[in-house]
DSSP file (Angstrom, degrees, kcal/mol; ACC not computed):
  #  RESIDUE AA STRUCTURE BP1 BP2  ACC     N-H-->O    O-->H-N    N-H-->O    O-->H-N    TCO  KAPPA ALPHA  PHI   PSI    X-CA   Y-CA   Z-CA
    1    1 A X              0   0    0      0, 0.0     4,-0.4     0, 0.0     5,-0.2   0.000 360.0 360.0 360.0 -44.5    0.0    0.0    0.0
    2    2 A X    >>  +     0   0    0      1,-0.2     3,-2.7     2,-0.2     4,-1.8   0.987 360.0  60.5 -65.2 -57.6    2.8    2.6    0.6
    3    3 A X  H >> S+     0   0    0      1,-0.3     3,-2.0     2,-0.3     4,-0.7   0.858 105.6  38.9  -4.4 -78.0    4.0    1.9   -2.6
    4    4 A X  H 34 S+     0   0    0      1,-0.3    -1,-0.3     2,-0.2    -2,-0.2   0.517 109.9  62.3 -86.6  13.8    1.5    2.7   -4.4
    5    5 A X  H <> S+     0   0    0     -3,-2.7     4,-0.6    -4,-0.4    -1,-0.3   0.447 111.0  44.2-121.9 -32.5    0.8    5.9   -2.0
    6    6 A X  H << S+     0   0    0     -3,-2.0     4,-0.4    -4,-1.8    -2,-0.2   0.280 109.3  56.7-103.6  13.5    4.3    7.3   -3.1
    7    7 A X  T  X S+     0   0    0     -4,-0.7     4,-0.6    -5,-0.3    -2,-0.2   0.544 111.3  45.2-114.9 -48.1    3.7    6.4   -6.8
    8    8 A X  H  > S+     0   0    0     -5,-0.5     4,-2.3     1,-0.2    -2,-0.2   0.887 108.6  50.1 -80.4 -29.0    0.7    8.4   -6.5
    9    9 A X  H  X S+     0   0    0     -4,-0.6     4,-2.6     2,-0.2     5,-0.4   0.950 108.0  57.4 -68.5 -48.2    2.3   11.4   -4.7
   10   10 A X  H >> S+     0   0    0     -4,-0.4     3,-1.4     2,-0.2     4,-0.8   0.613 110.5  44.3 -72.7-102.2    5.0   11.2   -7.6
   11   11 A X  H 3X S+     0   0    0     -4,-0.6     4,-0.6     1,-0.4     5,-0.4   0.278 114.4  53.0  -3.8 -81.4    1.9   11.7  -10.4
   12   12 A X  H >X S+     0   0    0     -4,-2.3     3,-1.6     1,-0.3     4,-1.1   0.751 110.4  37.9 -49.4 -66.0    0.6   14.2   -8.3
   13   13 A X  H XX S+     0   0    0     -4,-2.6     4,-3.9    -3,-1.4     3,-0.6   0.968 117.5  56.2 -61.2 -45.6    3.9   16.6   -7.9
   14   14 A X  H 3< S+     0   0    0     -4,-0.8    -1,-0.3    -5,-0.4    -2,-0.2   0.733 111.2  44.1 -63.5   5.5    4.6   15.7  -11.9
   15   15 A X  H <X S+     0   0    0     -3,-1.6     4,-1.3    -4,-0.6    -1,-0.2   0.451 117.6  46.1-109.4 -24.3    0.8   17.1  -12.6
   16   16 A X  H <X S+     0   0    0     -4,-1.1     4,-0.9    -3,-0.6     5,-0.2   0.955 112.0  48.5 -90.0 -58.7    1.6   20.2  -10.2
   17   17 A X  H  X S+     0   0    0     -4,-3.9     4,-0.6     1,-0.2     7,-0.2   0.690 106.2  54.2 -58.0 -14.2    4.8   20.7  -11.8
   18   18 A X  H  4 S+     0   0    0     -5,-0.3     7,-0.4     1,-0.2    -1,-0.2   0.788 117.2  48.9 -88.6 -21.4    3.2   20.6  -15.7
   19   19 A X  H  < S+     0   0    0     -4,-1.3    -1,-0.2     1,-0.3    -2,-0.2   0.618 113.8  35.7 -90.2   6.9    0.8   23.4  -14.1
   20   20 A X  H  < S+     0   0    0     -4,-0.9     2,-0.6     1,-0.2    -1,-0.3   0.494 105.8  78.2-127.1  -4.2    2.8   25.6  -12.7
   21   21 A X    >X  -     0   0    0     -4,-0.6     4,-2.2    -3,-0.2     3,-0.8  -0.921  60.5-153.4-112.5 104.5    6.0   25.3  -15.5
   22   22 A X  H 3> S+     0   0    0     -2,-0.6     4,-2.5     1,-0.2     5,-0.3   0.830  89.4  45.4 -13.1 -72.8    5.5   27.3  -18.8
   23   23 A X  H 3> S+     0   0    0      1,-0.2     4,-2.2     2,-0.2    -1,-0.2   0.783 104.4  54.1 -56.2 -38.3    7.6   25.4  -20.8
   24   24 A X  H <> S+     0   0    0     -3,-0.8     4,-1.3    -7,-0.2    -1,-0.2   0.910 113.8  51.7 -81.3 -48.9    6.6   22.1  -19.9
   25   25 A X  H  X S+     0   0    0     -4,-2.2     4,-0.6    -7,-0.4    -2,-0.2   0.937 110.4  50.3  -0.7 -69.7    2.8   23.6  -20.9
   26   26 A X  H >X S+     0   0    0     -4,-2.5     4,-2.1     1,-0.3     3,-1.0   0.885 104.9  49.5 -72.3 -37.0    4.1   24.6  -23.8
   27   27 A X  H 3X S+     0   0    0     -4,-2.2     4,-2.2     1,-0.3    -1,-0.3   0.864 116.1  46.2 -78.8 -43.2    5.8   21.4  -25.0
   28   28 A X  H 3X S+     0   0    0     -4,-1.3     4,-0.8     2,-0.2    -1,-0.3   0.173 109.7  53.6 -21.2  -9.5    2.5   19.2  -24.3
   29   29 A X  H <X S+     0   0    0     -3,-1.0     4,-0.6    -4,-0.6    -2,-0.2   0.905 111.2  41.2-134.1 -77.8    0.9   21.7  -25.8
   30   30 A X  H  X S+     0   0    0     -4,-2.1     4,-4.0     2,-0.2     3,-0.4   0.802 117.5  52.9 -10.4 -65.5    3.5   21.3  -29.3
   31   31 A X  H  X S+     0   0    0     -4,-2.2     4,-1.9     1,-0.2     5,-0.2   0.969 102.4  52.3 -52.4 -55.6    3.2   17.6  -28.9
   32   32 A X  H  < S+     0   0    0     -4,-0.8     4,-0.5     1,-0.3    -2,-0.2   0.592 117.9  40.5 -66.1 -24.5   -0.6   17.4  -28.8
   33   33 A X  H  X S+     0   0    0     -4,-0.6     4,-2.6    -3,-0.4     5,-0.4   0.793 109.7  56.6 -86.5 -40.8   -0.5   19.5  -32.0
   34   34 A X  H  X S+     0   0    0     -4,-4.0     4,-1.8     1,-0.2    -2,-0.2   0.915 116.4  48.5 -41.1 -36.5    2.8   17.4  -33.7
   35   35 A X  H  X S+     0   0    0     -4,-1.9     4,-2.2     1,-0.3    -1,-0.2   0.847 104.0  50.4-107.6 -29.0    0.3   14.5  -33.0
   36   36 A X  H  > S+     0   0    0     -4,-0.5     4,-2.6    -5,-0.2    -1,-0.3   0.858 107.4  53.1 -49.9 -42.9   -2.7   15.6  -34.4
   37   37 A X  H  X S+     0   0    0     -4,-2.6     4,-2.6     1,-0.2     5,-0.2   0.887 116.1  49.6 -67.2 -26.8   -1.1   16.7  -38.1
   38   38 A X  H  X S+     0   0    0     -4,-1.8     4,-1.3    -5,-0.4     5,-0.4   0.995 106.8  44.7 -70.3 -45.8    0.1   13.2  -37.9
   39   39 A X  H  X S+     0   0    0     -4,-2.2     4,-0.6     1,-0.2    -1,-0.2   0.772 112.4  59.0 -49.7 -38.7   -2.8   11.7  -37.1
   40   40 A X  H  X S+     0   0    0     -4,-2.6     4,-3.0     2,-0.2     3,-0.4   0.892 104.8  45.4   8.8-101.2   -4.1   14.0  -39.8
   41   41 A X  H  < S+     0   0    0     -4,-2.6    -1,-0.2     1,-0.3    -2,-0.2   0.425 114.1  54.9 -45.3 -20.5   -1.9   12.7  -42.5
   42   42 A X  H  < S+     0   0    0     -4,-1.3    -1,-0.3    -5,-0.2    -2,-0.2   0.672 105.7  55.9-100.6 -19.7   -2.9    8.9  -41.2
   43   43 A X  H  < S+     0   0    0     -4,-0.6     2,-0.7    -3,-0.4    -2,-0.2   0.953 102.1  36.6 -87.7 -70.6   -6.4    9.5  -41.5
   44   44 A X  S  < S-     0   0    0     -4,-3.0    -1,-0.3     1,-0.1     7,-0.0  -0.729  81.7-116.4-119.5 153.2   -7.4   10.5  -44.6
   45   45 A X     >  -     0   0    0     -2,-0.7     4,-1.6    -3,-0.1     5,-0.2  -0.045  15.2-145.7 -89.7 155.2   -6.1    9.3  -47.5
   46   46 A X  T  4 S+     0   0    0      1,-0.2    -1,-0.1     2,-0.2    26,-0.1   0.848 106.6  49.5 -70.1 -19.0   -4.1   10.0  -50.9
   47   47 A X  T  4 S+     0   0    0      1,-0.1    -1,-0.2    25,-0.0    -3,-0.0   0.938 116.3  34.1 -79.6 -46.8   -5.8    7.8  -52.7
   48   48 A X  T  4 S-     0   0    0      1,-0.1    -2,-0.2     2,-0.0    -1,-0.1   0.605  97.8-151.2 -77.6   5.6   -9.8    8.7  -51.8
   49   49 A X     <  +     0   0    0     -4,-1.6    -3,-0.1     1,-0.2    -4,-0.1   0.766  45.1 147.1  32.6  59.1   -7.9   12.6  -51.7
   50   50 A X        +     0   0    0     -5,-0.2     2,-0.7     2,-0.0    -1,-0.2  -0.333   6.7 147.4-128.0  35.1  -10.6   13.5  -49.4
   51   51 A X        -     0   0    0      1,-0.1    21,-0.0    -6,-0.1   -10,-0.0  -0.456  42.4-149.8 -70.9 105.7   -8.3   16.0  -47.3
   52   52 A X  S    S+     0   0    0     -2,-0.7     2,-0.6     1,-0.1    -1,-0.1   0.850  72.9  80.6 -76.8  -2.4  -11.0   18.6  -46.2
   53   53 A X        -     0   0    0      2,-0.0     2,-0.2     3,-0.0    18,-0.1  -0.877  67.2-159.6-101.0 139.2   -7.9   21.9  -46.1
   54   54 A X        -     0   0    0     -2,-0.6     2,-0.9    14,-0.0     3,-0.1  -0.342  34.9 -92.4 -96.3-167.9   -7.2   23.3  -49.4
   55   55 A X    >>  -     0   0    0     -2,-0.2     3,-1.3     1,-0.1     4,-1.1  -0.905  35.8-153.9-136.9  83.0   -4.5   25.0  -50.5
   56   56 A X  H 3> S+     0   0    0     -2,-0.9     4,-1.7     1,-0.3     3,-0.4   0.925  94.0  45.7 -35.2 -60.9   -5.9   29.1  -49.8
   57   57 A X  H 3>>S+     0   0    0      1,-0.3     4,-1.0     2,-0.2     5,-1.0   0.801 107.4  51.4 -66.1 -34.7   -3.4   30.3  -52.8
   58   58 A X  H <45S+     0   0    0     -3,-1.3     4,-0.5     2,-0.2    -1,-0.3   0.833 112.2  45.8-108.1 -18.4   -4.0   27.9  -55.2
   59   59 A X  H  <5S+     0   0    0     -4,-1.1    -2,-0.2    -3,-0.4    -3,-0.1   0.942 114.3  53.0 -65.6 -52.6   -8.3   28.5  -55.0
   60   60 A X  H  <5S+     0   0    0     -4,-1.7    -2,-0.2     1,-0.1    -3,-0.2   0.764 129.9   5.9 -30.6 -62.2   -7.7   32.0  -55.1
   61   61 A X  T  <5S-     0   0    0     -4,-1.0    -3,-0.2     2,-0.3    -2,-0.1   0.749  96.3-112.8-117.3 -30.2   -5.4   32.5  -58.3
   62   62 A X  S   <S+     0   0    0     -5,-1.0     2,-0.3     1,-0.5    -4,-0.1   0.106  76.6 104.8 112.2 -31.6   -5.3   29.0  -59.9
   63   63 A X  S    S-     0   0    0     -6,-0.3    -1,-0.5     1,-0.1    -2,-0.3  -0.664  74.6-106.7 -95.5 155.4   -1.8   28.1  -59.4
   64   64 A X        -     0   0    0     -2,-0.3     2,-0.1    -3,-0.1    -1,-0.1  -0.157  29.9-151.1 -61.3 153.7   -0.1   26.0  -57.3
   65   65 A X        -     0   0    0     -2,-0.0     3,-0.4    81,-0.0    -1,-0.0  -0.318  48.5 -94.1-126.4-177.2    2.5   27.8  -53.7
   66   66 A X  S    S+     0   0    0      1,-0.2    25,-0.3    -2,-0.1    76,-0.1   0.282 118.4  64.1 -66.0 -15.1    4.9   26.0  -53.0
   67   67 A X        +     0   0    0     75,-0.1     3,-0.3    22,-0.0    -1,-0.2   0.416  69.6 124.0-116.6   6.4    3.3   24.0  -50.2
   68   68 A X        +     0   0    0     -3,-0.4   -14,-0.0     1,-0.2    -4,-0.0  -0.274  67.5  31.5 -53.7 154.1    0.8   22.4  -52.3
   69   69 A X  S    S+     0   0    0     20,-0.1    -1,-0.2     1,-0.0    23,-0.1   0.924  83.7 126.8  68.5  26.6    0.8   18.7  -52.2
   70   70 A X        +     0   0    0     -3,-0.3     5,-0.2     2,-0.1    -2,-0.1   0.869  65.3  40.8 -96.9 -35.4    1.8   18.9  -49.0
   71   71 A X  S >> S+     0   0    0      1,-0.2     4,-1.1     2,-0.2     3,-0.7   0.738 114.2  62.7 -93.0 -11.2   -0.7   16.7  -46.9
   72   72 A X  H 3> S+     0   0    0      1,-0.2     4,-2.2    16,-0.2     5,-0.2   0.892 108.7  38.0 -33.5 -48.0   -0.4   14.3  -50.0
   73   73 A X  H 34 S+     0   0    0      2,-0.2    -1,-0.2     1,-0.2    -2,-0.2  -0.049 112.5  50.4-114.1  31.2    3.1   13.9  -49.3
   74   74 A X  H <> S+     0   0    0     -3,-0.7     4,-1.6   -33,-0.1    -1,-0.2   0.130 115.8  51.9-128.4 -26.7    3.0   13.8  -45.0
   75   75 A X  H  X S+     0   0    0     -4,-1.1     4,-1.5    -5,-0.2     6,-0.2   0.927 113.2  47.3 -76.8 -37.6   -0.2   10.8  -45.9
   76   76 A X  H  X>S+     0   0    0     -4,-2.2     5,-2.0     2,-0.2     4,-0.6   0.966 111.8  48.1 -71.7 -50.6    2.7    9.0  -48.3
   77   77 A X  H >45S+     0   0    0      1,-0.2     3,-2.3     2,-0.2     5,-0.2   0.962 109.8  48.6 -55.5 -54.3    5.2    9.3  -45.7
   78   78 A X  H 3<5S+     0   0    0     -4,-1.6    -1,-0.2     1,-0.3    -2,-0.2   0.886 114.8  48.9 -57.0 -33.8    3.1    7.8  -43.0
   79   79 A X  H 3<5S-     0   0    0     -4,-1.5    -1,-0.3    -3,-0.2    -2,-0.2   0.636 119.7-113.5 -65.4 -14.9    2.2    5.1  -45.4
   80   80 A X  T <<5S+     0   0    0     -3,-2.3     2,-0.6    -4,-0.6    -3,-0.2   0.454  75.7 133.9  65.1   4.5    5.9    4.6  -46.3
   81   81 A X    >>< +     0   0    0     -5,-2.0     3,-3.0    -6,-0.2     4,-1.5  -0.003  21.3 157.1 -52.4  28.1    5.3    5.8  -49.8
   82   82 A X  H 3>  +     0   0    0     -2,-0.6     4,-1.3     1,-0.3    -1,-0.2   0.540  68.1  43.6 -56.3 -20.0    8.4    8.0  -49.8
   83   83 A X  H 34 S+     0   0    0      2,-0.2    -1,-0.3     1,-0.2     4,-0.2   0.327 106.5  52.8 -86.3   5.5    8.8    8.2  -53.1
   84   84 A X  H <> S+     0   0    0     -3,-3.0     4,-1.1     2,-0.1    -2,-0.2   0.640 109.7  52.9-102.8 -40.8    5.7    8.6  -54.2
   85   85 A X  H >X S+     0   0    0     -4,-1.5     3,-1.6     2,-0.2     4,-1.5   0.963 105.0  65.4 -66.1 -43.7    5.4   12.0  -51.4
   86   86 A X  H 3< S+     0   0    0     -4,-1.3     3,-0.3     1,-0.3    -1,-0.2   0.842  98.3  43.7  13.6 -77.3    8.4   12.8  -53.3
   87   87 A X  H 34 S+     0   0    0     -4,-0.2    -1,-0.3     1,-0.2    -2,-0.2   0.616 111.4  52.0 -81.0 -18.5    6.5   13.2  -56.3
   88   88 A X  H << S-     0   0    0     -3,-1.6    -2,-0.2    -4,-1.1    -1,-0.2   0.578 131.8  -4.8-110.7   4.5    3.5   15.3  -54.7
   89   89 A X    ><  -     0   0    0     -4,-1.5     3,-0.8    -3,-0.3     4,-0.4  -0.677  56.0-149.1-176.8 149.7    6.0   17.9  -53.1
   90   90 A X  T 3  S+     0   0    0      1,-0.3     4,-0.2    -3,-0.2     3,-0.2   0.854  99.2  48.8 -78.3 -27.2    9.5   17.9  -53.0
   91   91 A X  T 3> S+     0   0    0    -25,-0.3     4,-0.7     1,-0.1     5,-0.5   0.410  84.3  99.5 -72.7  -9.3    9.9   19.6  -49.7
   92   92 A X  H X> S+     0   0    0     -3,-0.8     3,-4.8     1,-0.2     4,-2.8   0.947  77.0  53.0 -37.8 -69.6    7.3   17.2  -48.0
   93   93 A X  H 3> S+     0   0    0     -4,-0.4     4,-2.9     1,-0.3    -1,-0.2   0.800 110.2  50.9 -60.4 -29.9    9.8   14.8  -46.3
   94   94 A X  H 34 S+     0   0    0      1,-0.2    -1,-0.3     2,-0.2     4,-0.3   0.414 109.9  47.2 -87.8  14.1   11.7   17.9  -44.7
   95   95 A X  H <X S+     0   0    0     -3,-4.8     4,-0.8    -4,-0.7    -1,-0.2   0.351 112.8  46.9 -84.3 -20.1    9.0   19.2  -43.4
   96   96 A X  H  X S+     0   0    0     -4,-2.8     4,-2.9    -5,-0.5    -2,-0.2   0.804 114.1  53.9 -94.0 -21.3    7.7   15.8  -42.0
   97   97 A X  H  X S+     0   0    0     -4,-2.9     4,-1.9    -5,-0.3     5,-0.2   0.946 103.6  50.0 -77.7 -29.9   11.2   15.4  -40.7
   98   98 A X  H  4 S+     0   0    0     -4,-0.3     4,-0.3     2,-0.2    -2,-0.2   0.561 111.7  53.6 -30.2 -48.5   11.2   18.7  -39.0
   99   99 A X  H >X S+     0   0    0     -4,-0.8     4,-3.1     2,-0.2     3,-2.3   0.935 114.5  40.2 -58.1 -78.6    7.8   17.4  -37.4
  100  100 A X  H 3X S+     0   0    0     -4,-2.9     4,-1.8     1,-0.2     3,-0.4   0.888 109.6  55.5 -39.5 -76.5    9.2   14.5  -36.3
  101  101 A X  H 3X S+     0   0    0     -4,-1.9     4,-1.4     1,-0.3    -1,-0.2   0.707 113.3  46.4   8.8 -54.4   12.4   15.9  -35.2
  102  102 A X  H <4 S+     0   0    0     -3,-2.3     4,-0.4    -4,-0.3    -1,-0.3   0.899 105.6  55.7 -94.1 -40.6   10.3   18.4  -32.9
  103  103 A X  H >X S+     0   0    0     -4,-3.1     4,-3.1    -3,-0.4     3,-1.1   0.995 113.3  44.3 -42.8 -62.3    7.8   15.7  -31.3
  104  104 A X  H 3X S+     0   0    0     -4,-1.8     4,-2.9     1,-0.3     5,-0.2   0.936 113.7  49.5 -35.5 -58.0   11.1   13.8  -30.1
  105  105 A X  H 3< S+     0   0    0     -4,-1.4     4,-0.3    -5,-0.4    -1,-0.3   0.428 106.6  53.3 -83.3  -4.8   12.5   17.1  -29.0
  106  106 A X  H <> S+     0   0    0     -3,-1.1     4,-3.1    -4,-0.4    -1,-0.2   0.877 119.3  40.6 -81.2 -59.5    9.1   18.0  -27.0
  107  107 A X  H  X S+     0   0    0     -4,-3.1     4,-1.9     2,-0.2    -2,-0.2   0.885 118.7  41.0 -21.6 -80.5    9.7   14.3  -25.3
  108  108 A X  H  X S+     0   0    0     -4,-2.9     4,-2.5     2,-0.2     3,-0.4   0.935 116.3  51.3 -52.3 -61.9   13.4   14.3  -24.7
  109  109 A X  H  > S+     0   0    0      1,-0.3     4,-3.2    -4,-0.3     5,-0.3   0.885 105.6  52.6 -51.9 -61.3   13.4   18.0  -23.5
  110  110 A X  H  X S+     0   0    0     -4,-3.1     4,-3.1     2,-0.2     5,-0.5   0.979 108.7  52.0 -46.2 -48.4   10.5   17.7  -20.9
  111  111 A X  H >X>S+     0   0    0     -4,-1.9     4,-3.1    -3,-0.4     3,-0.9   0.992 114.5  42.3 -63.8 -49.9   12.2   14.8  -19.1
  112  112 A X  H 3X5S+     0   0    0     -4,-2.5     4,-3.0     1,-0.3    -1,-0.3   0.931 107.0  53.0 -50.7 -38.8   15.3   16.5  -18.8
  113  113 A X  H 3<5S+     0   0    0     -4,-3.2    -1,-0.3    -5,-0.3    -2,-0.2   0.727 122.2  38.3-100.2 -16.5   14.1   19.9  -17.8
  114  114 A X  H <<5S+     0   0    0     -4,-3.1    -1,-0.3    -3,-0.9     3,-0.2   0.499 119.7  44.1-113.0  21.4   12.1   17.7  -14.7
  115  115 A X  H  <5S+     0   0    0     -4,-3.1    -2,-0.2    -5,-0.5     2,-0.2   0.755 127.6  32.5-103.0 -17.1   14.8   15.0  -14.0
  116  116 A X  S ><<S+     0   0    0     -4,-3.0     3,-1.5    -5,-0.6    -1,-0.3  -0.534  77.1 172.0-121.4  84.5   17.5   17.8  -14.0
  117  117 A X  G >   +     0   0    0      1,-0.3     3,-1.1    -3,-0.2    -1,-0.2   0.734  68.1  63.8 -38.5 -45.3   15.5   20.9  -12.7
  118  118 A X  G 3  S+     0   0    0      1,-0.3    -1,-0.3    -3,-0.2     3,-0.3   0.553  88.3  60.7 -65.4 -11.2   18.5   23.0  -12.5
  119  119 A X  G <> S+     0   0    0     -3,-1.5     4,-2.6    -7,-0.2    -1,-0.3   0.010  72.2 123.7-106.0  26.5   19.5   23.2  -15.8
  120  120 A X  H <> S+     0   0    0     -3,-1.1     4,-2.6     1,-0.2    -1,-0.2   0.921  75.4  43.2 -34.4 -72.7   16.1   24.9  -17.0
  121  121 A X  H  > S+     0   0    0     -3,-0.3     4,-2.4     2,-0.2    -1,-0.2   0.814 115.2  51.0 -62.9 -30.7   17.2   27.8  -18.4
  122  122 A X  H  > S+     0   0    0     -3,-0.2     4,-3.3     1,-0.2    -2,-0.2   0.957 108.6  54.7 -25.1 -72.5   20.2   25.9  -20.3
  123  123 A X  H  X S+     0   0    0     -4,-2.6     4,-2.1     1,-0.2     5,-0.3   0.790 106.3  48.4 -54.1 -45.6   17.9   23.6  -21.5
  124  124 A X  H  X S+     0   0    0     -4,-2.6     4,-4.0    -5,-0.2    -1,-0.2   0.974 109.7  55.2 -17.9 -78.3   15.6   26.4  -23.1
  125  125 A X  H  X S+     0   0    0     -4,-2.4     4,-3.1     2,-0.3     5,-0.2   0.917 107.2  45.4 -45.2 -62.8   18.3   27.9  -24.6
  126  126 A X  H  X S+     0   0    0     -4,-3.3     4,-2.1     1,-0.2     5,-0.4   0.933 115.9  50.1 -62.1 -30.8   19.6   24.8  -26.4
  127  127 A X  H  X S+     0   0    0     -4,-2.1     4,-1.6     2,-0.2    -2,-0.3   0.929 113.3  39.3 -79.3 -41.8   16.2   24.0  -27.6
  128  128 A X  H  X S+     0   0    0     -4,-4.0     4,-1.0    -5,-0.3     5,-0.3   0.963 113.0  53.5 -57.2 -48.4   15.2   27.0  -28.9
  129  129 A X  H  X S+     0   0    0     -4,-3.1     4,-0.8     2,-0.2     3,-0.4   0.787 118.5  37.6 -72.5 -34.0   18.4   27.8  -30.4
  130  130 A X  H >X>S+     0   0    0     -4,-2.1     4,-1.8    -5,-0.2     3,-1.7   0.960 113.5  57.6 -94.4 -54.6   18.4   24.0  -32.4
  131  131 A X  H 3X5S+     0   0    0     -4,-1.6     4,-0.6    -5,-0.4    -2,-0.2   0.647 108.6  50.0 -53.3 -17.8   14.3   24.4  -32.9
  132  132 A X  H 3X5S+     0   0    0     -4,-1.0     4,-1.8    -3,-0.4    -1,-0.3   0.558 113.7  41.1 -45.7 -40.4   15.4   27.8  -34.8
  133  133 A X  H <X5S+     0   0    0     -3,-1.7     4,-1.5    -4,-0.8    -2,-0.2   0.952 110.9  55.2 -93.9 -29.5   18.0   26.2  -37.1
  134  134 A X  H >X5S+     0   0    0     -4,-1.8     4,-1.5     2,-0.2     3,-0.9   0.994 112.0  51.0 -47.5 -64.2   15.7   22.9  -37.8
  135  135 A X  H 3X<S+     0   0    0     -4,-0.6     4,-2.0    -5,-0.5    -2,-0.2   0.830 110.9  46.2 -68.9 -35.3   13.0   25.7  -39.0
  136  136 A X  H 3< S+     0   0    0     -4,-1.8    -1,-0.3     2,-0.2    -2,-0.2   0.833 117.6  36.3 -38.4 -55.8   15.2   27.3  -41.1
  137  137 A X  H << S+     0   0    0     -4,-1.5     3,-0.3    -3,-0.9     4,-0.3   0.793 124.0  48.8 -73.1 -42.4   16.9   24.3  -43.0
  138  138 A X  H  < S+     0   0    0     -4,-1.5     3,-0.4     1,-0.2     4,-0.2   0.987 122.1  28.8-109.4 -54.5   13.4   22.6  -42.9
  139  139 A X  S  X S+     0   0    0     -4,-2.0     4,-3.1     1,-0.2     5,-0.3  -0.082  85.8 112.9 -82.2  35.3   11.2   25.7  -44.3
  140  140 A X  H  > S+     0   0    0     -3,-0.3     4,-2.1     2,-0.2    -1,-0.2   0.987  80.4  41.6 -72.3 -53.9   13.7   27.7  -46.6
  141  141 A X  H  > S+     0   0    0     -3,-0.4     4,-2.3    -4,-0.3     3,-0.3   0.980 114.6  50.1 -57.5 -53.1   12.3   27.2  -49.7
  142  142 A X  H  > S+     0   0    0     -4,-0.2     4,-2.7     1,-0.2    -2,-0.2   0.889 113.1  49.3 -33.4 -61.4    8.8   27.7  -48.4
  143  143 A X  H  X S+     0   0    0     -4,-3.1     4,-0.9     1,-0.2    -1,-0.2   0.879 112.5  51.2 -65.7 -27.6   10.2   31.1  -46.7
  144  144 A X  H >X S+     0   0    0     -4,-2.1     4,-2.5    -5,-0.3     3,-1.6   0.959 101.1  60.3 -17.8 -84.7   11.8   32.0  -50.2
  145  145 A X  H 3X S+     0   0    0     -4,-2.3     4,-2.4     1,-0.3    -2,-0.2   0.802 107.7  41.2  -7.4 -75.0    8.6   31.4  -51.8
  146  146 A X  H 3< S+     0   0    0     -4,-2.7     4,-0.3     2,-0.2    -1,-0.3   0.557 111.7  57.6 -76.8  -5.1    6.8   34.3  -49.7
  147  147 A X  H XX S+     0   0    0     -3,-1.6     3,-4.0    -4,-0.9     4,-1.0   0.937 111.5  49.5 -74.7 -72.5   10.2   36.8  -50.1
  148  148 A X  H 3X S+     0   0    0     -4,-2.5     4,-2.0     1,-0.3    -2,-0.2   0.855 109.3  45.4 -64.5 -25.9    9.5   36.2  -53.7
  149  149 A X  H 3< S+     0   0    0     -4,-2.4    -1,-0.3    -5,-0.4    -2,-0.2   0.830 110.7  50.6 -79.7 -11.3    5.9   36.9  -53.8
  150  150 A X  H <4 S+     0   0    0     -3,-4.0    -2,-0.2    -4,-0.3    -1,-0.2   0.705 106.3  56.1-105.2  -5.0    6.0   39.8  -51.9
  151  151 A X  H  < S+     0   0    0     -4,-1.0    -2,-0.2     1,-0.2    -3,-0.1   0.719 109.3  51.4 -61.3 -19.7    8.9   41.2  -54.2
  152  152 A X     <        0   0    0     -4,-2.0    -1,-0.2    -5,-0.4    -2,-0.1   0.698 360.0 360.0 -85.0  10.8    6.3   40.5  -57.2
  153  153 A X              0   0    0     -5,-0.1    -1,-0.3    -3,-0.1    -2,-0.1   0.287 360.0 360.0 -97.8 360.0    3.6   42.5  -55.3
């Protein structure tokens, strides 16, 4: 019985601590959304192409952004099509890695930041500073894309 009376106290302080720490919020918060687009992408499919968001840019003027073919090619991935996501944008898989990449990094980060409390602010720091340079490498063309459409404007 004490067992499971100090098992419960430890739930209880890790419940106290996700409400009272910002970050730890915020990364639950990140995951729950990483897990949704996946779920997303698992749900409906590229073949019955029955995705209910379109592609704002491409209703509007008739051509295709850059990011069309995007939840094609995050449903191919989850399937293990990769070469087939490939073919319905070419930036898919570094965007889907970039997803992945950040779920992990929601995970890892939280344990650390409550098994080593003291290193909080460190830990911040390195995660924001590599979750900046992931978004960069992973969305460059995309941010490209909008430079050049608001030079054509």
């Amino acid at each position: 019985m004490t067992a499971w009376i100090r098992k419960n106290d430890s739930f209880s302080e890790l419940i106290e601590r996700f409400r009272r720490e910002p970050y730890l919020q915020i990364n639950l918060i990140f995951t729950g959304v990483i897990l949704l687009v996946f779920a997303y992408s698992g749900f409906f499919s590229p073949v019955v192409d029955n995705y209910p968001v379109v592609c704002l840019h491409e209703k509007l003027t008739g051509e295709p952004c850059v990011s069309c073919g995007l939840s094609h090619s995050f449903s191919l991935i989850i399937r293990g099509r990769i070469s087939e996501a490939y073919d319905w944008n070419i930036y898919g898989f570094r965007v889907f890695i970039f997803f992945a990449a950040q779920l992990l990094m929601r995970i890892v980060f939280s344990v650390f930041y409550i098994k080593y409390p003291d290193s909080g602010k460190q830990l911040i720091t390195y995660d924001a500073a590599v979750s900046i340079m992931l978004f960069i490498v992973s969305f460059l063309p995309y941010i490209e894309w909008i430079i050049k459409q608001i030079d054509l404007s």
